[in-house]
C-alpha positions in Angstrom: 0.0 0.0 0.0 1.4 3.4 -1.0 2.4 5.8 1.9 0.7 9.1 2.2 3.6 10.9 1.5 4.2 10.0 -1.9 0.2 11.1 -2.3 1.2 14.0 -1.4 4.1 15.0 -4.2 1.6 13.3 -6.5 -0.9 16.0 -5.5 1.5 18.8 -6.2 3.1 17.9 -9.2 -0.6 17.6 -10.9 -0.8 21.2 -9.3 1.7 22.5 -11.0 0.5 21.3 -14.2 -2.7 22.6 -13.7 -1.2 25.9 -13.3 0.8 25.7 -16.6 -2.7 24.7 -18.2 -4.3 27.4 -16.7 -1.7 30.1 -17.7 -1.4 28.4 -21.2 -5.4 29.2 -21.7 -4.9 32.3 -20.8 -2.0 33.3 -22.9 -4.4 31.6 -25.6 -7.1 33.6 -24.7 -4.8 37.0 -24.7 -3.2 36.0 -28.0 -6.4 35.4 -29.7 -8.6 37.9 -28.0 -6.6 41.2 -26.7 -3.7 41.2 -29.6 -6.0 41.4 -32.4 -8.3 44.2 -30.9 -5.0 46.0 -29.7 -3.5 46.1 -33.1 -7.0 46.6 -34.8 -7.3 49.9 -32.6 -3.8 50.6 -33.8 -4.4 50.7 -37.4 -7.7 52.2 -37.0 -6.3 55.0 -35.4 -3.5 54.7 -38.1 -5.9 55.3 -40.9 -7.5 57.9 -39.2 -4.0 59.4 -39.0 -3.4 58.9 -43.2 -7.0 60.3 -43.8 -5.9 63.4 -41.9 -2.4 63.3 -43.3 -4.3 63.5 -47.1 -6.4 66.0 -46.1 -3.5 68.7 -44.9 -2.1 67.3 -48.1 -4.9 69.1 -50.2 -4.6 71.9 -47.9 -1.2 72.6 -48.7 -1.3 72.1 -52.4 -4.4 74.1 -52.9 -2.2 76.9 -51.0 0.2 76.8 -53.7 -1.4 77.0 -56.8 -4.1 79.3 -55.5 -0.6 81.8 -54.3 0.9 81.2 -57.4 3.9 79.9 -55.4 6.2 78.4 -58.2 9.4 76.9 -57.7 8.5 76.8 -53.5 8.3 72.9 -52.3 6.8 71.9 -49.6 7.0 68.7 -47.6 4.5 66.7 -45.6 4.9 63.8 -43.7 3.0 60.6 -43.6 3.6 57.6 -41.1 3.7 54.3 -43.6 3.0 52.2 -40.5 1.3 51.6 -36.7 2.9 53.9 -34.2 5.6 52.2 -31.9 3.4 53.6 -28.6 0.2 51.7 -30.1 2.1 48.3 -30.9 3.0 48.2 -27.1 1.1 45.2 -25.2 0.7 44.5 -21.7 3.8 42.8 -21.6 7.1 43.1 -22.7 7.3 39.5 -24.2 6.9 40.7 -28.1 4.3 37.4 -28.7 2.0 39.4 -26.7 2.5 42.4 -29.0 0.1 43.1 -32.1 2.3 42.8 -35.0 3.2 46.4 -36.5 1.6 47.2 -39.7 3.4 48.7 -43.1 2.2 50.5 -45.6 3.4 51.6 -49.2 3.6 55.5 -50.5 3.4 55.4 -54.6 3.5 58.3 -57.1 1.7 58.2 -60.1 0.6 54.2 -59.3 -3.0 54.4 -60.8 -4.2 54.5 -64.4 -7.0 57.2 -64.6 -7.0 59.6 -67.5 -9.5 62.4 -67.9 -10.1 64.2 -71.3 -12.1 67.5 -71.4 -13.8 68.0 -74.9 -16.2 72.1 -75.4 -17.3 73.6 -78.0 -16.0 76.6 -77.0 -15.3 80.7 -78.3 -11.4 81.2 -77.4 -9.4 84.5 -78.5 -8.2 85.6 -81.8 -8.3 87.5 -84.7 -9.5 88.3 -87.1 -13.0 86.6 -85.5 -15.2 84.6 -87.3 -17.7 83.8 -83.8 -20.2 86.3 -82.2 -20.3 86.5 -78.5 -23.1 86.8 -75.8 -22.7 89.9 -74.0 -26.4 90.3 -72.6 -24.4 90.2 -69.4 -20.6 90.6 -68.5 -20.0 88.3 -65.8 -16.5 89.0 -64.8 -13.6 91.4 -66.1 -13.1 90.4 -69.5 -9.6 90.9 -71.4 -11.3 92.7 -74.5 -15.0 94.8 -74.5 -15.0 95.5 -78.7 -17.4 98.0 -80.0 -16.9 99.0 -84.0 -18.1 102.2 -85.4 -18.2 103.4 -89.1 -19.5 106.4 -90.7 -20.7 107.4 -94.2 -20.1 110.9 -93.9 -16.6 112.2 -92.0 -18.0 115.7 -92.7 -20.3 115.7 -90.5 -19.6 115.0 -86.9 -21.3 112.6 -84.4 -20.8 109.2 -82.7 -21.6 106.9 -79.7 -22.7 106.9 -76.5 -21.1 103.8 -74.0 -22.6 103.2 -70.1 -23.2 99.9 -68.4 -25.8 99.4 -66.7 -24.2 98.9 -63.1 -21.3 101.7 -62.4 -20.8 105.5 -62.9 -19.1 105.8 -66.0 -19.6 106.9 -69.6 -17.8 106.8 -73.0 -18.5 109.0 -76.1 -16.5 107.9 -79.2 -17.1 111.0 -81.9 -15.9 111.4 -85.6 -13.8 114.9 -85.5 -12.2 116.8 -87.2 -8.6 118.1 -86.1 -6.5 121.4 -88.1 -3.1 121.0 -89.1 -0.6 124.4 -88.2 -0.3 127.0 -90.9 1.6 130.1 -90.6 -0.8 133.5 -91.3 1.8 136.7 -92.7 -0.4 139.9 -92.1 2.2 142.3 -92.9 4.7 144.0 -90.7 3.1 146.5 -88.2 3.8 150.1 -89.2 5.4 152.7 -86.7 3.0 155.4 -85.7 4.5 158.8 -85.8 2.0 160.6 -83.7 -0.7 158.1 -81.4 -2.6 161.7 -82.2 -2.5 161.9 -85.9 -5.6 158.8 -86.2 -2.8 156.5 -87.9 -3.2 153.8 -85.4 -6.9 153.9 -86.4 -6.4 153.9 -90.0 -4.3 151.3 -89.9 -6.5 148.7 -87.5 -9.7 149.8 -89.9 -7.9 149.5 -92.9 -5.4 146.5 -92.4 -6.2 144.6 -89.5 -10.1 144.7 -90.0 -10.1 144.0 -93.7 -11.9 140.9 -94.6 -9.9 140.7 -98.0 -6.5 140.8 -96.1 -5.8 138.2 -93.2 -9.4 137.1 -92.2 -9.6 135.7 -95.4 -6.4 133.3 -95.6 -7.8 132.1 -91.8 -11.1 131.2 -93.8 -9.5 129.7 -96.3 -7.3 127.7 -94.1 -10.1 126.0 -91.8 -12.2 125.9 -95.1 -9.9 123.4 -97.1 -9.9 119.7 -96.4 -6.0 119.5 -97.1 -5.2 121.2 -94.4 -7.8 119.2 -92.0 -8.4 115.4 -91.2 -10.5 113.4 -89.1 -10.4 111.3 -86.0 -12.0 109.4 -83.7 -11.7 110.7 -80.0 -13.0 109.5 -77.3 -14.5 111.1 -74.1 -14.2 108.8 -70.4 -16.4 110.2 -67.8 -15.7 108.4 -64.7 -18.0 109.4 -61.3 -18.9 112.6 -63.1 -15.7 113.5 -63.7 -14.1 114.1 -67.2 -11.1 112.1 -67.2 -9.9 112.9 -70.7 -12.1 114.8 -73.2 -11.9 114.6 -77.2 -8.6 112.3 -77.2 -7.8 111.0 -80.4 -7.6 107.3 -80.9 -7.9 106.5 -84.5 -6.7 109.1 -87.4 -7.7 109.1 -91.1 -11.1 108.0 -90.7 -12.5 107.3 -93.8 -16.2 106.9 -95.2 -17.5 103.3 -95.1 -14.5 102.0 -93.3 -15.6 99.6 -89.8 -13.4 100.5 -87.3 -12.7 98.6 -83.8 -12.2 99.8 -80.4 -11.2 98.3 -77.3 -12.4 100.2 -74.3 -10.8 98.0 -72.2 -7.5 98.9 -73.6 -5.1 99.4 -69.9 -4.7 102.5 -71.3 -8.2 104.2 -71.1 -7.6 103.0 -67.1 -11.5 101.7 -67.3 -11.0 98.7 -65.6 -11.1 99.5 -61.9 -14.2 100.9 -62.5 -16.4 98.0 -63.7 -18.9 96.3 -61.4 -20.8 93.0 -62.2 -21.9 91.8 -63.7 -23.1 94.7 -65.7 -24.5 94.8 -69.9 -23.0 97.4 -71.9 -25.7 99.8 -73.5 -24.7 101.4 -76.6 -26.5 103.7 -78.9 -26.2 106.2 -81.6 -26.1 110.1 -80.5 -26.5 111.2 -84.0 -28.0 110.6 -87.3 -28.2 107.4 -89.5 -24.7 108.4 -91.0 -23.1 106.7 -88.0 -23.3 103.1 -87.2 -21.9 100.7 -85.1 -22.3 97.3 -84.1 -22.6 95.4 -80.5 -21.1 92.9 -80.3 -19.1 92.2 -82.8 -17.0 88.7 -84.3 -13.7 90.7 -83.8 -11.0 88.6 -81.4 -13.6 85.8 -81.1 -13.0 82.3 -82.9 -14.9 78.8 -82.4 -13.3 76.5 -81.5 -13.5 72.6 -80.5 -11.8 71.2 -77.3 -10.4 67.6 -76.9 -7.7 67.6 -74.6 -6.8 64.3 -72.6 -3.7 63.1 -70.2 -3.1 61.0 -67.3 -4.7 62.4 -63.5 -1.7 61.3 -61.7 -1.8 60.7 -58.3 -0.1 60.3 -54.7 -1.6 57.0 -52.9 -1.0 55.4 -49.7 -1.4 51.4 -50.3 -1.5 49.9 -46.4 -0.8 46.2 -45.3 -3.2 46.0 -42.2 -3.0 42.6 -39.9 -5.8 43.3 -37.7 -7.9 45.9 -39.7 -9.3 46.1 -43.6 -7.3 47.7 -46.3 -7.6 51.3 -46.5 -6.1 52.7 -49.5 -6.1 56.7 -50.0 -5.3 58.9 -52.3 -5.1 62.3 -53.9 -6.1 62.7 -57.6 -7.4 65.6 -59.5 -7.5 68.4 -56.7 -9.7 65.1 -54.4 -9.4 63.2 -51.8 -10.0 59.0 -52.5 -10.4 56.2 -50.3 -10.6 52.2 -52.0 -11.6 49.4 -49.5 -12.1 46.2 -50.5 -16.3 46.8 -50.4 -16.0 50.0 -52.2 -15.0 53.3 -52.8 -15.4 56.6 -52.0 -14.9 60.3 -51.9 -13.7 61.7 -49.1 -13.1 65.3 -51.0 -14.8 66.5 -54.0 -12.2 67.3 -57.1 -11.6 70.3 -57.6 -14.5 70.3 -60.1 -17.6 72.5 -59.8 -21.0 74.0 -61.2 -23.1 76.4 -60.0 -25.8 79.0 -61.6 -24.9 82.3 -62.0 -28.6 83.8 -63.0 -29.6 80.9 -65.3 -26.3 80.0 -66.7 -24.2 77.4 -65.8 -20.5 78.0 -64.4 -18.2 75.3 -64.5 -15.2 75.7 -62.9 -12.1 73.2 -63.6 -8.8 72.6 -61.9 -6.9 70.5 -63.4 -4.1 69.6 -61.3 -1.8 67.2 -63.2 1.5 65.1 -61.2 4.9 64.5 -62.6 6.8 62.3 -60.8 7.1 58.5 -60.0 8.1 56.0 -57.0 7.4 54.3 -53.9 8.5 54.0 -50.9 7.1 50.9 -48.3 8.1 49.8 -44.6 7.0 51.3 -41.3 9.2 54.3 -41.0 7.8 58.1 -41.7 8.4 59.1 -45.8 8.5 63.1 -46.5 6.6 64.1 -50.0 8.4 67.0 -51.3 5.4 69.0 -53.7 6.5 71.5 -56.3 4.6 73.4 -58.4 5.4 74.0 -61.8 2.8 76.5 -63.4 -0.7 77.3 -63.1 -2.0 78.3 -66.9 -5.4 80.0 -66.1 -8.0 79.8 -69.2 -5.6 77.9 -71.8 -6.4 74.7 -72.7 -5.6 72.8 -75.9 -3.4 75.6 -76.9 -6.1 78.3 -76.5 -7.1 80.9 -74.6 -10.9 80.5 -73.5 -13.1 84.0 -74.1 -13.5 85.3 -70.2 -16.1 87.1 -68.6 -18.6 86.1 -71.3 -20.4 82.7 -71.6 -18.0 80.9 -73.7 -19.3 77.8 -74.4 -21.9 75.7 -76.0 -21.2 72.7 -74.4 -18.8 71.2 -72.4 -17.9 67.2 -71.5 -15.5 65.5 -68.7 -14.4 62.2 -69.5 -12.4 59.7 -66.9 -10.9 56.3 -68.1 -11.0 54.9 -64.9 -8.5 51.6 -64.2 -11.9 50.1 -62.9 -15.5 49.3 -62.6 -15.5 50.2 -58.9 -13.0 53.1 -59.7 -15.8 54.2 -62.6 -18.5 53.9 -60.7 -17.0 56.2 -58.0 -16.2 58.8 -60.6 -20.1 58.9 -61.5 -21.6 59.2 -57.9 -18.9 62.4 -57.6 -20.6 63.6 -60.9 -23.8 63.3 -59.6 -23.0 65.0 -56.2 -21.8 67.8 -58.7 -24.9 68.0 -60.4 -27.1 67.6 -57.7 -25.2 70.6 -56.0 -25.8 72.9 -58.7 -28.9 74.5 -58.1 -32.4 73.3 -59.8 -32.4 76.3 -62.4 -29.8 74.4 -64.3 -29.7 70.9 -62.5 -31.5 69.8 -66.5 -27.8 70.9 -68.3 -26.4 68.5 -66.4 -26.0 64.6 -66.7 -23.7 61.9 -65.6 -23.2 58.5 -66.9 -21.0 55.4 -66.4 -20.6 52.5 -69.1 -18.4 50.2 -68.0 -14.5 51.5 -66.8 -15.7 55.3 -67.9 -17.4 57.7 -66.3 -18.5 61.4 -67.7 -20.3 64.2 -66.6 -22.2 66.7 -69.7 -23.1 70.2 -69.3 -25.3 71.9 -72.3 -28.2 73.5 -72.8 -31.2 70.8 -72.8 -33.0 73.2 -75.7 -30.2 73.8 -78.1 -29.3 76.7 -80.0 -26.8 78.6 -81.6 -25.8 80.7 -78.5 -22.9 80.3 -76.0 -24.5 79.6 -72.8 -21.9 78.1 -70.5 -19.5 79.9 -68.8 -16.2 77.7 -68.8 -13.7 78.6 -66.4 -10.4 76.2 -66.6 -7.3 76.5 -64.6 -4.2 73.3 -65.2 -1.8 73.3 -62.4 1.3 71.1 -62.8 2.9 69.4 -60.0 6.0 67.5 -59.6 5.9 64.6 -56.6 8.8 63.3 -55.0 9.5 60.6 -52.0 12.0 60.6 -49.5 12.3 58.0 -47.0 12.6 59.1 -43.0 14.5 57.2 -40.9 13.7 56.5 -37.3 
């Protein structure tokens, strides 16, 4: 019979095991339970962080380009992976530490391309394309106004005033003298004030309408000593500014000729408020005419321009948490999980109605640049910005401060269905922010990998109704690993 004593160690060594068991369970249970949630709460927090790092990204670069800050880099930081302090489990034995997460920075990774396609009226001459100037919206580069008359012997001309500010132009057909030297004799020396000389000779001489008064008759009677001009009058806050100044010489009968009243010269543009309409009218007889507006410095002109959006992406490697990929494309802010996408920013694309017309607004922000840089440390993206072209697209400079437009079409080539289909609920956020007066020009579609939004005028006609306002600003992206 066994003694009790050996009962005893029997007792504790099944003890002991029992405590390893129990231990092991709960290491088991902290391994399966606490790690995960721990390093899911890390890369939560981590995306959060990336979200708000993209964000201060768009900041920035809108800062530049809207400063006009060429050649002026700045840098921004974004963590690739889970913060060290986050990592940290209860205890110091790594196993019971989530495992840090790693991400991947890439420039210019995605495959998007966007092509923009108006009929649009750009500047040049000679013209062959009348504007709509019922209303000026903004300042213009060029307010054209041609006058012509059929008889430069008789005077006359226009009258200019808008319809919001306190100014006023009169452009006149006039006629200028050229300098002619009158001889009327050598004055005589009086002998005697007394003797009525001096009388005889003012009544005789001086006051003879056969002697000099006739050559001065003569000379503003003759046309080839004469020519004639138009001059124009500025009036600004009741003010005369300049009177009768002469802006275009030889005038001839039945000749058009165009003026400019914006020309820097005049100094009208500090006084324009908008949007305003311009009223001219004749002051004069049917011998002067003019026309308002005119085709001058106006062309037509048809718009396909297309490139690649570029773009600066975080790719992250989660453990614990689902794949959050952000990035910044065309001015917007991206996210693409693995049940979706969406848009965290709008692009910098808008519409909105100015008083029954549509204004769309475009910035086209393009990246140079390629790379990537992966891992867990910090990487610095260095921004540059090339130019910022305002109004030039395809070559061409866009008509401004007038609707310029018959139609206008934004095409992007998406590297995906689920990337398409993102494109098109932005497009309809756009349209659906745009105000019901003209929510009707507007219409967004997606077939497939491409997604466009339309803007034109659901009853058409021959007018330009669309104001298009287009800005391209070029970027250059560049990585730069951190280390830690």
């Amino acid at each position: 019979m066994p003694s009790g004593r050996r009962e005893d160690a029997l007792s504790e060594v099944i003890g002991f095991i029992l405590i390893l068991a129990l231990i092991a369970v709960l290491a088991s249970l902290y391994l399966t339970y606490v790690v995960p949630a721990q390093g899911r709460e890390a890369e939560i927090r981590h995306m959060a962080e990336i979200n708000d790092q993209f964000l201060g990204y768009k900041t920035s670069v809108d800062s530049l380009w809207i400063n006009d800050q060429k050649n002026v880099p700045i840098s921004r930081t974004f963590t690739l992976g889970t913060l060290t302090g986050l990592t940290q489990g209860a205890f110091v034995v790594p196993l019971f530490q989530p495992y840090p997460s790693s991400g991947t920075m890439v420039v210019n990774g995605r495959g998007e391309t966007i092509t923009i396609s108006a009929d649009a009226l750009v500047q040049g001459f000679p013209g062959s394309a009348t504007p709509n100037l019922t209303t000026i919206r903004y300042e213009p580069d060029h307010i054209y106004v041609q006058i012509m008359t059929t008889n430069v012997s008789r005077e006359g001309g226009l009258n200019l005033s808008p319809s919001s500010g306190n100014w006023l132009i009169w452009l006149n057909i006039t006629k200028t003298y050229s300098s002619q030297t009158i001889l009327i004799g050598t004055i005589p020396t009086f002998p005697d004030p007394g003797s009525g000389s001096l009388k005889n000779y003012i009544d005789n001489s001086l006051n003879n309408p056969g002697g000099w008064v006739s050559q001065l008759q003569s000379v503003f009677s003759s046309t080839t000593n004469s020519s004639f001009f138009i001059s124009m009058t500025l009036i600004k806050n009741g003010n005369v500014v300049f009177a009768e100044l002469p802006i275009v010489k030889n005038v001839q009968n039945n000749a058009w000729y165009t003026i400019d009243i914006l020309d820097p010269g005049y100094g009208l543009e500090n006084q324009l408020l908008f949007p305003f309409s311009l009223n001219v009218s004749n002051s004069t007889s049917n011998w002067i005419q003019y026309r308002y507006p005119i085709q001058v410095g106006y062309l037509p002109y048809s718009i396909n321009q297309s490139h690649p959006l570029g773009s600066l992406e975080f790719q992250s490697s989660n453990n614990y948490w689902i794949q959050q990929n952000y990035y910044y494309q065309q001015g917007g802010v991206f996210l693409q999980q693995p049940d979706g996408m969406v848009t965290k920013v709008v692009p910098l694309i808008s519409i909105t109605n100015q008083s029954g017309i549509p204004y769309v607004k475009i910035v086209d922000v393009s990246i140079s640049g390629s790379g990537n840089v992966g891992g867990t440390s910090p990487v610095q993206v260095v921004t540059k910005l090339d130019s910022v072209n305002r109004n030039v697209i395809d070559g061409s400079t866009l008509a401004q401060g007038i609707p310029n437009a018959r139609n206008v079409t934004l095409t992007v080539n998406a590297q995906d269905t689920a990337t398409a289909q993102m494109w098109n609920s932005t497009f309809a956020a756009i349209r659906n922010g745009a105000g019901a007066g003209i929510q009707n020009w507007i219409s967004s579609t997606q077939t497939g990998n491409q997604a466009t939004l339309s803007v034109k005028n659901p009853i058409p006609g021959s007018d330009y109704d669309i104001i298009l306002d287009y800005t391209r600003v070029n970027l250059t992206v560049e990585l730069q690993p951190v280390a830690i």
